[in-house]
C-alpha positions as semicolon CSV with decimal commas, in nm:
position;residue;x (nm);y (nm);z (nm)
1;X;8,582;9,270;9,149
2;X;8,580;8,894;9,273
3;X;8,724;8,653;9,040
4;X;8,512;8,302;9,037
5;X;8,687;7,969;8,987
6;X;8,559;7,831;8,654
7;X;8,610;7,438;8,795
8;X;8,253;7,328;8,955
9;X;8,370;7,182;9,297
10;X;8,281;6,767;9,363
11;X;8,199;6,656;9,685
12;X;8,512;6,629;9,893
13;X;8,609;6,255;9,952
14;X;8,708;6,118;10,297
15;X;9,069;5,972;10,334
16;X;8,923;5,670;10,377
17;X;8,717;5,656;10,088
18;X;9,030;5,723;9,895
19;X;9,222;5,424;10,039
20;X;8,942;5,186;9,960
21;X;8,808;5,281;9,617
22;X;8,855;5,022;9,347
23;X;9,166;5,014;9,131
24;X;9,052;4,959;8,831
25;X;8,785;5,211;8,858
26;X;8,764;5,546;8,632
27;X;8,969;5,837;8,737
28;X;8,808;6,072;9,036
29;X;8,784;6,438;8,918
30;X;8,962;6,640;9,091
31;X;8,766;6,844;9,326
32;X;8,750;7,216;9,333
33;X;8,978;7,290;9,693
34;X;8,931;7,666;9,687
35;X;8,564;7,594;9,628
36;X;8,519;7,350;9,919
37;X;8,725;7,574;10,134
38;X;8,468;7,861;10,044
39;X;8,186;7,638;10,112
40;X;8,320;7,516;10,481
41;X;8,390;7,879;10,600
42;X;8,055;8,026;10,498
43;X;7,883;7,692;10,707
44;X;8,122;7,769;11,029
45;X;8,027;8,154;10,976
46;X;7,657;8,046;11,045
47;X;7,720;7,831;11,301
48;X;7,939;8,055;11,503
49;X;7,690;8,361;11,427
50;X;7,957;8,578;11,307
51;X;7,821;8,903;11,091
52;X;8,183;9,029;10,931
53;X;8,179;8,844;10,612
54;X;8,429;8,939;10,334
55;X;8,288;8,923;9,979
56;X;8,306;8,542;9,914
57;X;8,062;8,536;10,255
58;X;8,313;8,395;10,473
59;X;8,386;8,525;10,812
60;X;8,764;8,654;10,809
61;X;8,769;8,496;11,145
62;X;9,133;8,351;11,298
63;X;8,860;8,041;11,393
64;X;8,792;8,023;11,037
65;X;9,151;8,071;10,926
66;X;9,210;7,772;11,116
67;X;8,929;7,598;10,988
68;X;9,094;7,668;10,605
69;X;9,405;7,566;10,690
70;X;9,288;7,238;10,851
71;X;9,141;7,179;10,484
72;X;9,403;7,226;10,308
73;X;9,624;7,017;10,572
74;X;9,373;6,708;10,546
75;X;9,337;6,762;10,186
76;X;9,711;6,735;10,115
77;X;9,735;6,460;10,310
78;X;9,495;6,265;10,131
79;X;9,620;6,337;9,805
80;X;9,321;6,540;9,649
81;X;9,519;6,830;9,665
82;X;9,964;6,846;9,575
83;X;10,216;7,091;9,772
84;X;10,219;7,299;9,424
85;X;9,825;7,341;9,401
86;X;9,867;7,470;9,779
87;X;10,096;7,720;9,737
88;X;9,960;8,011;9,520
89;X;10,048;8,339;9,558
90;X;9,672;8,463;9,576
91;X;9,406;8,234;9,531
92;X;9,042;8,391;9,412
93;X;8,923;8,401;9,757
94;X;9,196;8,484;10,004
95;X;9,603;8,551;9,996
96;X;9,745;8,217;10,051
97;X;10,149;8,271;10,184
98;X;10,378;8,016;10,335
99;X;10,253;7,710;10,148
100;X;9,876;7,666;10,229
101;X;9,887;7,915;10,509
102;X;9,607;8,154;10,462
103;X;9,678;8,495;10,611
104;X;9,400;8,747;10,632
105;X;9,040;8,763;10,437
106;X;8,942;8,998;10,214
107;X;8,832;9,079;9,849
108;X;8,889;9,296;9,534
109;X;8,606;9,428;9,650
110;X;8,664;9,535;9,977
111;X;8,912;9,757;9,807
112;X;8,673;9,897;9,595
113;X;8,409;9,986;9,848
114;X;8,765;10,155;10,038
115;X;8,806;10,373;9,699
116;X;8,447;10,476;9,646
117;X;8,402;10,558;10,042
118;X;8,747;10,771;10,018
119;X;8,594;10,999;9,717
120;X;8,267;11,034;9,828
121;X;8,385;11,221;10,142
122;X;8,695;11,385;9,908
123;X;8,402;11,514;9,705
124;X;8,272;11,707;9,977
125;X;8,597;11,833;10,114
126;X;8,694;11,944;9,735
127;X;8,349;12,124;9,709
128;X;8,384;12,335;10,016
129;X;8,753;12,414;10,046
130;X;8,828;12,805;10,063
131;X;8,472;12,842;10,200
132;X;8,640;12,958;10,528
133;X;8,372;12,744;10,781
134;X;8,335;12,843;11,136
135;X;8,536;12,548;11,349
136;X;8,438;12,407;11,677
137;X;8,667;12,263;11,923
138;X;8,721;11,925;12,006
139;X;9,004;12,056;12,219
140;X;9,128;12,353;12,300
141;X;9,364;12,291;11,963
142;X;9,163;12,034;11,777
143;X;8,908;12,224;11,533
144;X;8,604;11,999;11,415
145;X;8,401;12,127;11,115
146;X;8,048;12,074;10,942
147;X;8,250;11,974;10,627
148;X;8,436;11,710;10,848
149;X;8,114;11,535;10,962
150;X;7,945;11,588;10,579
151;X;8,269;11,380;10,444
152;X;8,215;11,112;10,732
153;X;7,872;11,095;10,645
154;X;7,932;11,050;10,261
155;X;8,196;10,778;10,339
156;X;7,991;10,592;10,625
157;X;7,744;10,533;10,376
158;X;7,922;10,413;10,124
159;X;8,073;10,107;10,312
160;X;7,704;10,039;10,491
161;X;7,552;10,025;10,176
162;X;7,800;9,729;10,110
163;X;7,916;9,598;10,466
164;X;7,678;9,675;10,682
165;X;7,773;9,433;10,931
166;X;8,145;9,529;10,992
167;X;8,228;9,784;11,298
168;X;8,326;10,104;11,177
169;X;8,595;10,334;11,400
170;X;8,561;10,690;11,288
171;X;8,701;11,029;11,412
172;X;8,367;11,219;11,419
173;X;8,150;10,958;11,556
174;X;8,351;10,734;11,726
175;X;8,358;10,331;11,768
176;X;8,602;10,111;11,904
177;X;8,888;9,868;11,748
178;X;8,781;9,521;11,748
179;X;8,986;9,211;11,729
180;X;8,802;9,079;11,405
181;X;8,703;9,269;11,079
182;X;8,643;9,669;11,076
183;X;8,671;9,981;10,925
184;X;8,934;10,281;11,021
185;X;8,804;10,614;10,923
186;X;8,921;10,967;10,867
187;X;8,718;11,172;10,719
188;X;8,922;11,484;10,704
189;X;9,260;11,443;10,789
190;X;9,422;11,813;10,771
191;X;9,142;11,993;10,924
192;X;9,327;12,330;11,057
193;X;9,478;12,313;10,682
194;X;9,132;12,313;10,551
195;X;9,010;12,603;10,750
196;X;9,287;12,794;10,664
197;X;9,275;12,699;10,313
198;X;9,623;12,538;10,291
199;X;9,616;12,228;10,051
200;X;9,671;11,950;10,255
201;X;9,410;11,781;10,304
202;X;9,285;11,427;10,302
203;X;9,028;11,109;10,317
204;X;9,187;10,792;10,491
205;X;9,001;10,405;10,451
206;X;9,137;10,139;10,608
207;X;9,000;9,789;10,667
208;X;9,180;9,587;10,931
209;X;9,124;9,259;11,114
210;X;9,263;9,293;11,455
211;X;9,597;9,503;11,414
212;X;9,660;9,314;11,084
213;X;9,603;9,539;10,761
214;X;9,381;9,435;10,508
215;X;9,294;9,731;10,257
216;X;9,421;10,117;10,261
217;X;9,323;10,380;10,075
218;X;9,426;10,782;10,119
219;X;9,235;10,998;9,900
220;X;9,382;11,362;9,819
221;X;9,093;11,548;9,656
222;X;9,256;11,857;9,546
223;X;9,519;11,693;9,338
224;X;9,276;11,363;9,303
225;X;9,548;11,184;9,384
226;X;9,423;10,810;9,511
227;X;9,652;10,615;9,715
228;X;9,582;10,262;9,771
229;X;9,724;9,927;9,843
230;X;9,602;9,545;9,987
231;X;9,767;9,292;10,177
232;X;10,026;9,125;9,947
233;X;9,896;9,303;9,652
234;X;10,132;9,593;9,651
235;X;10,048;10,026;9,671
236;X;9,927;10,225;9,400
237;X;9,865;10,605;9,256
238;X;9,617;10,636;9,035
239;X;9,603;10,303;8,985
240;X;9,977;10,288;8,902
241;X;10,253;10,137;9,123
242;X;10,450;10,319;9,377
243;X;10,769;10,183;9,598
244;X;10,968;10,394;9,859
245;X;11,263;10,600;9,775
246;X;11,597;10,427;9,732
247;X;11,767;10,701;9,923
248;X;12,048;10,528;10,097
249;X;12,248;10,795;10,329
250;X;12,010;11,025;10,635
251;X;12,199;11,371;10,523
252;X;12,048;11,313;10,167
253;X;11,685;11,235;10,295
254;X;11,379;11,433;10,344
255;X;11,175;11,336;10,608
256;X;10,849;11,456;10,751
257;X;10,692;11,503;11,113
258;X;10,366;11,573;11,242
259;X;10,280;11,763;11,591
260;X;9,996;11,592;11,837
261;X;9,752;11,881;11,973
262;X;9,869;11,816;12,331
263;X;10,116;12,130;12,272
264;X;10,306;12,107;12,614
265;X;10,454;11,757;12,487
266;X;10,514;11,907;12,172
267;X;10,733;12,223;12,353
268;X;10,925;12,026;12,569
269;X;10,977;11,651;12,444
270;X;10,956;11,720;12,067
271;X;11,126;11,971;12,088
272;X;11,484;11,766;12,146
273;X;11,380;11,509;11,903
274;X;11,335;11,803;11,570
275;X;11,653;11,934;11,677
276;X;11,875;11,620;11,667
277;X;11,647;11,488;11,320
278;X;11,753;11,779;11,206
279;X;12,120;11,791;11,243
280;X;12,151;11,482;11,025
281;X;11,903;11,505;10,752
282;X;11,874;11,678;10,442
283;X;11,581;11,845;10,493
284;X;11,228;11,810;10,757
285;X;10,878;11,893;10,661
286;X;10,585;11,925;10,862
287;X;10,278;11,950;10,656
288;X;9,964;11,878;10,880
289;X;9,822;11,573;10,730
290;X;9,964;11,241;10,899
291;X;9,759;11,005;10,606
292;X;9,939;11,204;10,320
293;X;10,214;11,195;10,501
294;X;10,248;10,834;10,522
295;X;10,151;10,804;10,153
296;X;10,395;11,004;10,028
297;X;10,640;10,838;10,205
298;X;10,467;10,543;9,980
299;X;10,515;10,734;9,688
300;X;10,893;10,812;9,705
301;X;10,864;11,181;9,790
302;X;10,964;11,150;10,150
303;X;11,238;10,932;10,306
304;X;11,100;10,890;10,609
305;X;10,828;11,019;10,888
306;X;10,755;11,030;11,213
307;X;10,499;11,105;11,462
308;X;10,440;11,065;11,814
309;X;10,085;11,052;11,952
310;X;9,877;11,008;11,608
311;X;9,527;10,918;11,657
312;X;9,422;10,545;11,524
313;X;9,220;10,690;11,180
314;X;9,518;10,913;11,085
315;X;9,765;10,618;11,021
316;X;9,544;10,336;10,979
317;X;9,588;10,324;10,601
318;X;9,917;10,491;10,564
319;X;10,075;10,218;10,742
320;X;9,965;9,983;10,498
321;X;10,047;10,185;10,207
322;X;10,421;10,218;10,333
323;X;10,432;9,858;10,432
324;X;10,334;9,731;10,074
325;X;10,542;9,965;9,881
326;X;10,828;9,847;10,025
327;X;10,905;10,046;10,386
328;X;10,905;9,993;10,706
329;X;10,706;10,080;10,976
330;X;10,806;10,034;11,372
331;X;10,764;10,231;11,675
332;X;11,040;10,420;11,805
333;X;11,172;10,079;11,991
334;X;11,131;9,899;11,644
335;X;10,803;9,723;11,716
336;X;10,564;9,669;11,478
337;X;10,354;9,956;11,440
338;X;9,944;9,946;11,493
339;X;9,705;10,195;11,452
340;X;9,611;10,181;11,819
341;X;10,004;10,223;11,953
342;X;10,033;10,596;11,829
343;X;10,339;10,618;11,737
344;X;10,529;10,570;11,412
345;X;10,857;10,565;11,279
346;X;10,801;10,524;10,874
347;X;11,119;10,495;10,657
348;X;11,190;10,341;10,274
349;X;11,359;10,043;10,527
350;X;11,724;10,157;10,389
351;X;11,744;10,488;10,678
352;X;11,488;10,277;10,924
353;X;11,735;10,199;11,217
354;X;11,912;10,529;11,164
355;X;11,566;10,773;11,203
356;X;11,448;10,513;11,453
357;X;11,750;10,552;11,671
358;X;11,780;10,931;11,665
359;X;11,417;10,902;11,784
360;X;11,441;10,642;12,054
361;X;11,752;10,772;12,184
362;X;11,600;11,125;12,232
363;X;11,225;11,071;12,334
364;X;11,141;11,018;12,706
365;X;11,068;10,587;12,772
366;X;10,759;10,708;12,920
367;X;10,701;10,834;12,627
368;X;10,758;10,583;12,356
369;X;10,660;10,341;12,565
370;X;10,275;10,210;12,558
């Protein structure tokens, strides 16, 4: 859904044109900003050539960021526009924050396309779990499976059908992260769940420009449970909102881990790290699903999480579904976590330095350190 300003937009008058007009003559209109702003983007985006357009057809570019907040700069200056008309918390088009400083790009829409793309590949995982499929091996631990590339499939074509220019990074068939607009997918996070018919299993959407999170979406499709969340906009189940637990003290907290597949890391390193986690927590879970993981650490029902060595598409849109509940998420050294760092430290921000700590002070530098 993309809202429309119901204002039609006048031409946008120079500052000079304002000094000199004549006083007695009738009151300008004032013009439509958002609407002029709209309008210069989309004309940079064809000059520059750029393809990744968000749904108001404006490149999400940090160019064109610029560009907007050059606008609104000049504008202000001039008078057409005052500090209060600058300062929305989410205009139609973008998510203004700071007073007139547009962060990232993106539309109602993008998170739609995100929603539909995570349950057409949940459809197919729901319709062949407990079929028992034959794996094949990425790895000597990492089991691909015809269901996994059907649900890729299913939610490639879904966000083609409506962005077909933006770069697309997915498990099965690859891509690269790119500095501007693109998609993060996993099709089936869970997969030795799935072929052993455990019930952890999900679909993970995530649009992103550069490291920056713009839309994330986590799709159980056994309990069609739908996680989502949008930059500034706040996380969601079911279309209802979720925050992070308000769990205050480590020894009442459940936390969660994941393993990567390189198992002689896991038997040595990791090792340490579960052991000291859990001296001082309530309780540590390690279901198999770093996405669901994330979102239920959304969702209240874990305290924290951790992983070391999780691929880009497994976390892409957890981390934004943490971030906008409410949590924090860092790497072990309390940088900001990216999808392409691999490694996560996700907490309801109260037990964040404590978890963080136990991990940093027990993991090898080499390690924890990109």
């Amino acid at each position: 859904m993309r809202m429309e300003s119901g204002n039609q937009a006048t031409k946008p008058r120079t500052i000079s044109q304002l000094s000199s007009r004549p006083k007695k003559a009738a009151p300008q209109p004032k013009p439509n900003i958002r609407a002029q702003i709209g309008r210069s983007t989309e004309r940079t985006a064809r000059k520059k050539g750029t393809g990744a357009t968000n749904a108001s057809g404006a490149s999400p570019s940090g160019g064109n960021a610029a560009h907007i907040r050059s606008a609104l700069n000049a504008a202000s200056r001039a008078g057409i526009i005052q500090r209060e008309d600058r300062c929305p918390v989410h205009s139609s088009q973008f998510t203004v924050r700071g007073c007139g400083l547009p962060s990232t790009l993106w539309s109602m829409e993008d998170l739609h396309v995100a929603m539909d793309a995570a349950r057409a590949g949940g459809a197919i995982i729901a319709k062949h779990f407990g079929s028992a499929p034959d794996p094949e091996y990425k790895g000597k631990f990492d089991p691909v499976t015809a269901v996994d590339h059907a649900s890729e499939a299913a939610v490639l074509a879904v966000i083609d059908s409506h962005r077909p220019e933006d770069p697309i990074m997915a498990e099965e068939s690859g891509g690269e992260q790119h500095i501007g607009r693109h998609w993060i997918v996993d099709p089936l996070d869970g997969t030795v769940n799935f072929v052993h018919g455990i019930p952890q299993v999900s679909v993970s959407v995530a649009l992103y420009e550069g490291d920056k999170g713009l839309v994330g979406v986590v799709y159980d499709p056994l309990r069609d449970e739908l996680f989502t969340a949008a930059d500034g906009e706040g996380s969601r189940l079911n279309g209802h909102v979720i925050s992070v637990s308000a769990t205050t003290e480590l020894e009442r907290a459940v936390v969660a881990t994941g393993f990567p597949y390189d198992h002689d890391l896991r038997a040595e390193e990791l090792s340490v790290v579960l052991r000291e986690v859990l001296r001082q927590v309530n309780g540590l879970r390690r279901f198999g699903s770093a996405a669901l993981d994330l979102a239920w650490v959304a969702a209240g029902r874990f305290d924290g999480y951790w992983e070391l060595g999780i691929a880009p598409w497994d976390g892409a849109a957890g981390l934004i579904l943490v971030r906008e509940a409410g949590g924090a998420v860092t790497d072990p050294l309390g940088r900001d976590s990216t999808p392409s760092m691999g490694l996560v430290v996700a907490t309801n921000r109260v037990l964040h330095n404590d978890l963080r700590t136990i991990i940093e002070s027990w993991m090898p530098l080499e390690q924890i350190t990109p």
